[in-house]
N, C-alpha and C positions, 0 to 999 in steps of 0.2 A: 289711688282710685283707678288709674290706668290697669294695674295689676290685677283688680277685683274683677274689671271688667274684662279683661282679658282673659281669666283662667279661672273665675270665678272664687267667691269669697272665701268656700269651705278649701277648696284647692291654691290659695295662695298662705304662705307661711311668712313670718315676720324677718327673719334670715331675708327674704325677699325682697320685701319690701326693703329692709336696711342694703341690699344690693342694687336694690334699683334707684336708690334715694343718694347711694354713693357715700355712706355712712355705717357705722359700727352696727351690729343687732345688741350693743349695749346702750346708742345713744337711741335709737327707738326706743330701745325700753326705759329710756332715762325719762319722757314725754305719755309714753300709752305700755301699758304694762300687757296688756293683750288686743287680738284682733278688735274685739268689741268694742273697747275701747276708740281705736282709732275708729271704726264703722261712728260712733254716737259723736264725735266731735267732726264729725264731716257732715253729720247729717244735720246736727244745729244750723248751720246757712238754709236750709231748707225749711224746718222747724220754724224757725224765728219769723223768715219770711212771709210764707202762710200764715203764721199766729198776726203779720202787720197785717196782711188783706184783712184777715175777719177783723180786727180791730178797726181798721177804716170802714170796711163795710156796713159792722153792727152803729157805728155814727149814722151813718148814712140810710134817707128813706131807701125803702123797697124800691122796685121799678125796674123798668127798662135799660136806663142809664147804668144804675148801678152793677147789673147784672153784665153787663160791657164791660165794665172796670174793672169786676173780677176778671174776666178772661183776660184782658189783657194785663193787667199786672201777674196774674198768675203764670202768662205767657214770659213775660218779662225776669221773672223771677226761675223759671227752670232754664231757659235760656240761657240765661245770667250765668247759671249754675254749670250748663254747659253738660257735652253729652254723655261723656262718661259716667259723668255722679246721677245721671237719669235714668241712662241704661244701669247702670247696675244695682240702682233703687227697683227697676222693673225685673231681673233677671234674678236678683238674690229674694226671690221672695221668701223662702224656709228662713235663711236668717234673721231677716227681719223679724220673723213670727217667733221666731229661740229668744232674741233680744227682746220683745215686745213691743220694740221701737213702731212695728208696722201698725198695729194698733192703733197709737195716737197718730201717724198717720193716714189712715185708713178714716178714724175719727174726724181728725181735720181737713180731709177731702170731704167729708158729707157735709160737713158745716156749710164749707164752700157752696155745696151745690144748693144745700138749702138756705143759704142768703141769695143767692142767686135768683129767686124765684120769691113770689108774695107770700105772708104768710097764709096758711093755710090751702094750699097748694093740693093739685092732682097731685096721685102720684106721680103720671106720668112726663108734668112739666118737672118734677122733680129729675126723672130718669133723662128727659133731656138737659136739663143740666149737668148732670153730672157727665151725659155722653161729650159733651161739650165740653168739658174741663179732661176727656181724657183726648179728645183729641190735641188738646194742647202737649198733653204729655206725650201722647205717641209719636209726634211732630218730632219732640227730640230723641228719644228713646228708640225708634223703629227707621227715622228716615235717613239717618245719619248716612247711608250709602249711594242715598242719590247726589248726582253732581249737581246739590244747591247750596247756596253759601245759609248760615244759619239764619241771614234777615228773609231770605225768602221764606224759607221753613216757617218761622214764625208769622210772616206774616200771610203767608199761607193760612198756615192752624188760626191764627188769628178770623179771617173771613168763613173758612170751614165750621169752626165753632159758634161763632154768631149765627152761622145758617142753622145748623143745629137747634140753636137757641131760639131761633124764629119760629119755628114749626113746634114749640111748644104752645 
């Protein structure tokens, strides 16, 4: 992941990766036969993750509360996930779209945003949702260079996002 995000996906080679891993580019291939490969099993922690919020949430009434939960689990969960595999979710966007993978994420962000909100909703409480859910992601993806430790960050994005979500 460090590699992706360093030199980007299409410019990082499996040779590479097996050098930077400090192992043969035959026991890489013994695990992931290609780039894509290792991209979709990295990207599962994230996938799965997302897939628990909507599943918690779709339990759960609408409302105010709920719409909290999401952020912060959502927060919790890229956080978790930590900067590199956010930035480079935000930065490889063509391959995502070559894999498809971006799709069903792209997908499972709108869910998000529209659980987040009552059924039947403005659009535009919608739009603040979703801004809301990206300031979570930017938090990790874009601020990595400020001198904050990661609980600030998030707990940052965490209040910036709620405020968002207010002004819906």
């Amino acid at each position: 992941m460090e590699l992706f995000s360093e030199r980007g996906y299409e410019r990082t080679s499996l040779r590479e990766i097996a050098d930077r891993l400090g192992v043969t580019k035959a026991a890489v291939y013994y695990h992931f036969r290609t780039k894509e490969d290792i991209v979709v099993s990295l990207s599962e922690d994230l996938r799965r993750g997302i897939d628990e919020i909507v599943n918690w949430a779709q339990s759960t009434p609408p409302g105010s509360e709920r719409a909290r939960e999401i952020l912060t689990r959502y927060g919790a969960l890229l956080h978790g996930l930590g900067s590199d595999m956010v930035r480079f979710w935000h930065e490889n966007q063509p391959a995502f779209r070559d894999l498809g993978f971006g799709t069903s994420l792209r997908y499972q962000f709108r869910t998000l945003g529209d659980l987040m909100t009552e059924p039947e909703s403005e659009p535009l409480a919608i739009f603040h949702a979703r801004q809301a859910l990206l300031a979570i992601s930017w938090s990790v993806s874009m601020m990595g260079d400020l001198p904050l430790t990661d609980e600030q960050r998030y707990a940052a994005a965490t209040r910036i996002a709620a405020g968002i979500l207010a002004k819906s």
